[in-house]
C-alpha positions as a Markdown table, in Angstrom:
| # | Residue | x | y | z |
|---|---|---|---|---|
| 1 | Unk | 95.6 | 107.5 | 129.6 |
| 2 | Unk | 92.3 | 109.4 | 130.8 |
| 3 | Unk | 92.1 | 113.2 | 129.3 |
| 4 | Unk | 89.6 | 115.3 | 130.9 |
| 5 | Unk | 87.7 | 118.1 | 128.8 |
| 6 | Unk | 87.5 | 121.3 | 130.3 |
| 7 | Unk | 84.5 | 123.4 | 130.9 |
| 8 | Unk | 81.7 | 123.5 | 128.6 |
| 9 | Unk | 83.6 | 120.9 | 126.8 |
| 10 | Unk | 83.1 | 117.4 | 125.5 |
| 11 | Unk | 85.2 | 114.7 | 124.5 |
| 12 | Unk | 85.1 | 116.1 | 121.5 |
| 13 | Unk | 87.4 | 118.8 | 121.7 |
| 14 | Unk | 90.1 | 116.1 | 122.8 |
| 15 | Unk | 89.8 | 114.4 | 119.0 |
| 16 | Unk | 92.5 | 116.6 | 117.7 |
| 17 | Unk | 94.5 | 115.3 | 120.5 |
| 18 | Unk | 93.8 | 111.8 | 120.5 |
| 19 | Unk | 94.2 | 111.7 | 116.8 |
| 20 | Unk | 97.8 | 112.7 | 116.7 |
| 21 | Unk | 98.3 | 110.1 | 119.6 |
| 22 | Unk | 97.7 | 107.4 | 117.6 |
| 23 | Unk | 99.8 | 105.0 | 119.5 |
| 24 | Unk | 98.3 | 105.2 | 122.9 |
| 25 | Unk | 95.6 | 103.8 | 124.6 |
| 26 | Unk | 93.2 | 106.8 | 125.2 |
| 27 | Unk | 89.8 | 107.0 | 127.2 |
| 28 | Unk | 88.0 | 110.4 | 127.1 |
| 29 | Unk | 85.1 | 111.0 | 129.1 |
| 30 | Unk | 82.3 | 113.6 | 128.6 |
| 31 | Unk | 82.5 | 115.1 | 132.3 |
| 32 | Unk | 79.5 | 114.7 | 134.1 |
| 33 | Unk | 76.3 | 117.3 | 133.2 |
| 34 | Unk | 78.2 | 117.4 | 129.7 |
| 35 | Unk | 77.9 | 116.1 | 126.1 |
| 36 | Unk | 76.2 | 112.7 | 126.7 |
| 37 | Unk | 77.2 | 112.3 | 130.3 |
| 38 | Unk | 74.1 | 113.5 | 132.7 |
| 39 | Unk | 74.6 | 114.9 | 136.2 |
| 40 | Unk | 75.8 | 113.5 | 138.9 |
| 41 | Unk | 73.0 | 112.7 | 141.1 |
| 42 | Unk | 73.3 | 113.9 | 144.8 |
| 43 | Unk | 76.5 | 115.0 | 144.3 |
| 44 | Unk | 77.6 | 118.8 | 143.7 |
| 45 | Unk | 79.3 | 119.7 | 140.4 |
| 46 | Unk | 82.6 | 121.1 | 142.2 |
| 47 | Unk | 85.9 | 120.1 | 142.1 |
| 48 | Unk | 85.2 | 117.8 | 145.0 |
| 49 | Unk | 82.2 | 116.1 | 143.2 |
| 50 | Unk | 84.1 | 116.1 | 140.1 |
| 51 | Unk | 87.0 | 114.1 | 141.7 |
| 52 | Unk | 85.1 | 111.7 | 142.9 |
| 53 | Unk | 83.3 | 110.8 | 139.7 |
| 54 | Unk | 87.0 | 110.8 | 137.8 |
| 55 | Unk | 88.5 | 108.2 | 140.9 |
| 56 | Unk | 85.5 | 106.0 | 140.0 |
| 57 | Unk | 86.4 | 105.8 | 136.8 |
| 58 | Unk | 90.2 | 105.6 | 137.0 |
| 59 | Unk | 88.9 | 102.5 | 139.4 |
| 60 | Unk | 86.7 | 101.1 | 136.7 |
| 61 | Unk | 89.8 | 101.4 | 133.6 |
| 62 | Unk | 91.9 | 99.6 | 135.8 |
| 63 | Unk | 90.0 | 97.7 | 138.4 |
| 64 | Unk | 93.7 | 95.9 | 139.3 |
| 65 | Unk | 94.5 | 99.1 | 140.7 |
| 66 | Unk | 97.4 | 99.5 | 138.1 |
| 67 | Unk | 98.2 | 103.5 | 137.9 |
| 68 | Unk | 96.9 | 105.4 | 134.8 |
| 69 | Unk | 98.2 | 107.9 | 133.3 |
| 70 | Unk | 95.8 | 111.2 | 133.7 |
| 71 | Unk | 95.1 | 114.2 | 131.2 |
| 72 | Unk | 93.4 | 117.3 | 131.9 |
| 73 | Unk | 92.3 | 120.6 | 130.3 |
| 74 | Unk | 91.8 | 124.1 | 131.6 |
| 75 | Unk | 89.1 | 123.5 | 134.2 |
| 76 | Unk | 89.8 | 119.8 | 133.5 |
| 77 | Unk | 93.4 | 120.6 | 134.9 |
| 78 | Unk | 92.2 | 121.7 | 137.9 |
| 79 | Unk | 90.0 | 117.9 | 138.4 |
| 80 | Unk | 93.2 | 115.8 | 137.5 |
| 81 | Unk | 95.5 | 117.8 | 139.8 |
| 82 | Unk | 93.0 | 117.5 | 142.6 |
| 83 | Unk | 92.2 | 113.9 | 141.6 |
| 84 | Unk | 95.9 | 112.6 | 141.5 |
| 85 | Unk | 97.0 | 114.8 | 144.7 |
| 86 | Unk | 93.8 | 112.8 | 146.8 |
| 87 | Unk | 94.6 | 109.7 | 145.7 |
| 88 | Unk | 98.5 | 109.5 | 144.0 |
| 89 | Unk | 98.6 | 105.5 | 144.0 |
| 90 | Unk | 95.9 | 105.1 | 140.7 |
| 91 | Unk | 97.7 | 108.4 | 138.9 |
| 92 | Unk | 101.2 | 107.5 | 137.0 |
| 93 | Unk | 101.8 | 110.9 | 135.7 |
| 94 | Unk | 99.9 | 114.1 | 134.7 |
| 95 | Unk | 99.6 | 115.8 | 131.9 |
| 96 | Unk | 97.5 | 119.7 | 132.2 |
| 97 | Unk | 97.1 | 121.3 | 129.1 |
| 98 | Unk | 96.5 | 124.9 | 129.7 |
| 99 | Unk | 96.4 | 124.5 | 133.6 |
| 100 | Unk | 94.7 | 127.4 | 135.5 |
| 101 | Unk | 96.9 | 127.8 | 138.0 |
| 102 | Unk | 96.2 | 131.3 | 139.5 |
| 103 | Unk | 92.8 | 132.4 | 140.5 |
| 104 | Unk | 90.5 | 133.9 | 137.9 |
| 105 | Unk | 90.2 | 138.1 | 138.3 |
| 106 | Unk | 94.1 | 138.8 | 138.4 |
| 107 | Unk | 96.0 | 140.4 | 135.6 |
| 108 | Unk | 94.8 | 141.4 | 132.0 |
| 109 | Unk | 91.9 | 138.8 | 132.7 |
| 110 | Unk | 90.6 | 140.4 | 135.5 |
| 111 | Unk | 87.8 | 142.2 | 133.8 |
| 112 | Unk | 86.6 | 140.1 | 131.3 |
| 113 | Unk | 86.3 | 137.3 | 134.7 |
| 114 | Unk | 84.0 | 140.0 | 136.5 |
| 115 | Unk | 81.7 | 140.0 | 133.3 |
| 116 | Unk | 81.9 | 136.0 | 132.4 |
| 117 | Unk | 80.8 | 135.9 | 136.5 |
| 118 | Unk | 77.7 | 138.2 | 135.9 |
| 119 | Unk | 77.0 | 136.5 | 132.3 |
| 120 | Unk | 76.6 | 132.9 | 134.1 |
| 121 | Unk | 74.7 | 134.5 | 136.9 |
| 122 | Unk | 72.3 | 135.9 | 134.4 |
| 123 | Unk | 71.6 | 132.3 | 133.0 |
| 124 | Unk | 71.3 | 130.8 | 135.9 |
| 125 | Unk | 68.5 | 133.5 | 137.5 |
| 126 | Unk | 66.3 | 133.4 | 134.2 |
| 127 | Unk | 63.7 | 130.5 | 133.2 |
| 128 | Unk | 65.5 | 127.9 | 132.2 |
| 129 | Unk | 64.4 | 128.2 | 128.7 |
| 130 | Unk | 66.0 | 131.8 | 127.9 |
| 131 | Unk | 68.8 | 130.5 | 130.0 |
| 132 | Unk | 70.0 | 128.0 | 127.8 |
| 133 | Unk | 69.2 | 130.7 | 124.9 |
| 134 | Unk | 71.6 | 132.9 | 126.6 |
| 135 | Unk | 74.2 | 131.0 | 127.3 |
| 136 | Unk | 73.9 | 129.1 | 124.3 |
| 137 | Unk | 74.2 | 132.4 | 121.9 |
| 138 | Unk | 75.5 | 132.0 | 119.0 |
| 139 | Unk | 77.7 | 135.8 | 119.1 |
| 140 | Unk | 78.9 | 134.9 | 122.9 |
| 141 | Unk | 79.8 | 131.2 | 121.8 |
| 142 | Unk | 81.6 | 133.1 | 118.7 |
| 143 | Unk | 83.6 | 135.4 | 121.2 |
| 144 | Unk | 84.6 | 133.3 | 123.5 |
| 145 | Unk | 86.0 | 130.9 | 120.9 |
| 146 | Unk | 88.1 | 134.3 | 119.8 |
| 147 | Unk | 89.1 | 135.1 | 123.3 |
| 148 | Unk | 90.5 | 132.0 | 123.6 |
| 149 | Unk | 92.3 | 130.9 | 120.7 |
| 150 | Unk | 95.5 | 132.9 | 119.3 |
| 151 | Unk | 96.2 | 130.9 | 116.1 |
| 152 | Unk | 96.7 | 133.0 | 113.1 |
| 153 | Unk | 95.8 | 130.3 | 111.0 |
| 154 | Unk | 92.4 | 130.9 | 109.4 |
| 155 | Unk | 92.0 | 127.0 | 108.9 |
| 156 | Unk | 92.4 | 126.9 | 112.9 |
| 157 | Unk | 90.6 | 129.7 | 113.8 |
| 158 | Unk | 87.5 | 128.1 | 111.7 |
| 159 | Unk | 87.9 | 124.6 | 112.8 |
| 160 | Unk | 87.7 | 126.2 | 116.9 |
| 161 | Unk | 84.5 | 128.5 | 115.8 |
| 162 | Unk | 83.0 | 125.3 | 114.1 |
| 163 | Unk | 83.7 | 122.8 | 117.1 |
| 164 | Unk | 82.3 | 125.6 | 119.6 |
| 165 | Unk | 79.2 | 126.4 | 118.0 |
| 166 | Unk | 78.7 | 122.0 | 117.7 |
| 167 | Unk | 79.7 | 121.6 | 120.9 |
| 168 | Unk | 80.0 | 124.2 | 123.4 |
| 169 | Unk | 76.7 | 124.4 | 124.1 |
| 170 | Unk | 75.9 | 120.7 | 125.6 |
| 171 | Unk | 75.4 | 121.1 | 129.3 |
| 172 | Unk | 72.7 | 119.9 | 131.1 |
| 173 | Unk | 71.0 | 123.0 | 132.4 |
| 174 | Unk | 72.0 | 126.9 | 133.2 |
| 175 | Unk | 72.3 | 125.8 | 136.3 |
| 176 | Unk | 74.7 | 123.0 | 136.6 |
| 177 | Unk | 76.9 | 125.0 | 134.1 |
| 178 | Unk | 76.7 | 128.3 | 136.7 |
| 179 | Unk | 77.5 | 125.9 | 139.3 |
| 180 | Unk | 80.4 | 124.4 | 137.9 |
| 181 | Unk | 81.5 | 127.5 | 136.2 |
| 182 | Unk | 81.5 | 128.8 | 139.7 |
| 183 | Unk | 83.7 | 125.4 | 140.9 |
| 184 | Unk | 86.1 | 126.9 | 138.2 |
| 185 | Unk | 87.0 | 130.1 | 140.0 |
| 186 | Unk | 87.1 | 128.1 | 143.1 |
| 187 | Unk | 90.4 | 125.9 | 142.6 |
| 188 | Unk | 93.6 | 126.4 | 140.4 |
| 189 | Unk | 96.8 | 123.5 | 139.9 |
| 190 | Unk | 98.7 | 125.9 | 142.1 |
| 191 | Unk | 95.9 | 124.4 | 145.5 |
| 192 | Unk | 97.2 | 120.7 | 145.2 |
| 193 | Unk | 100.4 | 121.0 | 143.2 |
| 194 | Unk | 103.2 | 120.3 | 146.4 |
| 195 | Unk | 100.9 | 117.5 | 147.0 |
| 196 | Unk | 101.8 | 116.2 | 143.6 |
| 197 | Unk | 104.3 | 113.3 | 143.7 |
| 198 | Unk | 104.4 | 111.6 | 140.4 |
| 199 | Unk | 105.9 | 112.9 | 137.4 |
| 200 | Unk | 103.7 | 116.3 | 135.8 |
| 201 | Unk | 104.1 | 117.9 | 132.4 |
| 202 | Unk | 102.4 | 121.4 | 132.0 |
| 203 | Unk | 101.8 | 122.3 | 128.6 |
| 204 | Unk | 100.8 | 126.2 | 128.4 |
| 205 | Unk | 100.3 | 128.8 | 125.6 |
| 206 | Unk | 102.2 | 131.6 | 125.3 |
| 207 | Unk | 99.5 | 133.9 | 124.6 |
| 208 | Unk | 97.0 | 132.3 | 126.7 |
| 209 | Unk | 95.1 | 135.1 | 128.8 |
| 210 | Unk | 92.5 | 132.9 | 130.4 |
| 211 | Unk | 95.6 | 130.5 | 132.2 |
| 212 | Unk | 98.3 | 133.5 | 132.2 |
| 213 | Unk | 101.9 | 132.0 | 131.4 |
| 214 | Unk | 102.8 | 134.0 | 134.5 |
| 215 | Unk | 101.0 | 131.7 | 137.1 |
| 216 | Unk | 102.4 | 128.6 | 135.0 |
| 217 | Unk | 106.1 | 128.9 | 136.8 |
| 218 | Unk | 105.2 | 128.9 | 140.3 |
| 219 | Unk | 103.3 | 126.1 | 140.0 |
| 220 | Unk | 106.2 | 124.4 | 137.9 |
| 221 | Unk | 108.4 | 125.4 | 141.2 |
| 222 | Unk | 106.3 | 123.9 | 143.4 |
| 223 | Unk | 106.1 | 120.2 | 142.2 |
| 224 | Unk | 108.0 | 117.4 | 143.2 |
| 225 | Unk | 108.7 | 116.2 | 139.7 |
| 226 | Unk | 107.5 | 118.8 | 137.1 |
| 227 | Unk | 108.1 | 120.4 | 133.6 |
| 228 | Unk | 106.4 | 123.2 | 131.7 |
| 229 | Unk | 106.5 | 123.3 | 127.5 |
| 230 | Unk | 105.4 | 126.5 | 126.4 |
| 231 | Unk | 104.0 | 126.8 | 122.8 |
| 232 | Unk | 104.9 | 129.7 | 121.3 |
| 233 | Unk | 101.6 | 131.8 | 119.8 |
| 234 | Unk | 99.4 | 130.1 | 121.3 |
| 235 | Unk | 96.4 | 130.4 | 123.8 |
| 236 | Unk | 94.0 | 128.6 | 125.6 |
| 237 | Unk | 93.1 | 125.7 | 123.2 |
| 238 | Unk | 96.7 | 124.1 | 122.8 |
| 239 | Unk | 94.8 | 120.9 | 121.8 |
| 240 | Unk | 92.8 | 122.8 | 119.1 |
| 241 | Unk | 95.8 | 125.4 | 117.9 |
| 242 | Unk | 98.5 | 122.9 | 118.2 |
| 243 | Unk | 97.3 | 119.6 | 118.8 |
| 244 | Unk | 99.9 | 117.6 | 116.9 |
| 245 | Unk | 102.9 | 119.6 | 119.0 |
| 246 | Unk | 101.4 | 119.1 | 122.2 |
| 247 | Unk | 101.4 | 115.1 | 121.0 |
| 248 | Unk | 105.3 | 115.5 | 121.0 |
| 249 | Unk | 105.5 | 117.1 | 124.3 |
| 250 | Unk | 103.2 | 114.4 | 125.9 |
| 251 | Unk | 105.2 | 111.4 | 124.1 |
| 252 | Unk | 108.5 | 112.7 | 124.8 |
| 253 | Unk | 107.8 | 113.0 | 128.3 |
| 254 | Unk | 106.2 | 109.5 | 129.0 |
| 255 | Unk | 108.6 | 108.1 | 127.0 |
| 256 | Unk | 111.2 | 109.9 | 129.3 |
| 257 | Unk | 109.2 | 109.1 | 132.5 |
């Protein structure tokens, strides 16, 4: 199985994951322009250039052709939905963890979208150097770790604010993260999910305000072989708040498919 990070993300943030999947074969990918994977050159960093580089590798896990078995976060949902819909004979099934499946700006979210938009454009206009410093702050890394998670567990909540402030901040340049921050708000699941044929598992929080549990039944409606899981008190970082749970609602669904 291939999981895909979402954004600002790194393979890292897939450990908790991986750990409790102990049984499975697992490759995780730092997407490209994050962690230690650099840009893709001559290529945007949209969905469409992020699909590409995620069929490449699919091709080079299983050069046979064999189908693999696809994972994706958040904005990583919104690659492996595309990636499996464009080309559904290298995808076996699909796992999205808190899939964005309605556009960014609608409900409780809609604000804080409108000022995440102008905080990216802000980094991306400035020299480079205060840029990064920007978008790298520690206070703003701090918050959005907050908006995100919904554990009450202190342990959680310090484990998420430690992995962020490691992490969250290993992109390539203000710009590519603007740019594919921007390819975020571009796409959602609910674009490529009637073109979805093989078996799809949607795991979403049920306090997740950045992938509303709202938008997650539509999309549930709309595919040809799907199932949602929702975990209860939980928000945007299933993988991080409840990674061991979401193991048993991946397991018990590729055991089942």
């Amino acid at each position: 199985m291939v999981l895909l990070h979402g954004l600002r993300g790194t393979h890292h943030g897939l450990e908790p994951l991986a750990a409790a999947l102990p049984e499975r074969e697992l490759v995780i990918p730092d997407l490209p322009g994050f962690g230690d994977s650099g840009p893709m050159g001559g290529s945007r960093h949209d969905v469409a250039g992020y699909v590409r580089a995620v069929l490449e590798l699919l091709r080079r896990v299983e050069p046979t052709g064999e189908r693999i078995d696809l994972l994706g976060h958040s904005f990583g949902s919104v690659v492996a939905a595309a990636a499996a819909a464009r080309a559904p004979e290298l995808v076996g099934r699909l796992v999205l963890l808190n899939p964005i499946s309605a556009p960014a700006g609608q409900g409780a979210g809609a604000v804080l979208s409108r000022l995440t938009s102008l905080y990216y454009r802000i980094g991306e206009l400035l020299p480079p150097r205060l840029g990064r410093a920007l978008l790298s702050n520690r206070w703003i890394v701090l918050a959005a770790g907050r908006a995100m998670s919904r554990s009450r567990d202190p342990r959680v909540r310090r484990f998420v604010h430690d992995s962020h402030l490691r992490y969250f901040s290993r992109f390539h340049s203000p710009a590519l993260l603007a740019e594919t921050y921007r390819a975020s708000l571009a796409s959602t699941v609910a674009d490529h999910a009637a073109e979805l044929s093989m078996p799809t598992l949607l795991i979403a929080g049920e306090t997740d305000e950045i992938a509303p549990l709202w938008g997650q039944w539509p999309v549930r409606d709309s595919l040809v072989d799907g199932r949602l899981e929702v975990v209860e008190e939980i928000g945007h970082l299933v993988h991080y708040e409840a990674p061991r749970r979401a193991a048993e609602l991946i397991r018990d669904f590729l055991d089942a498919s």
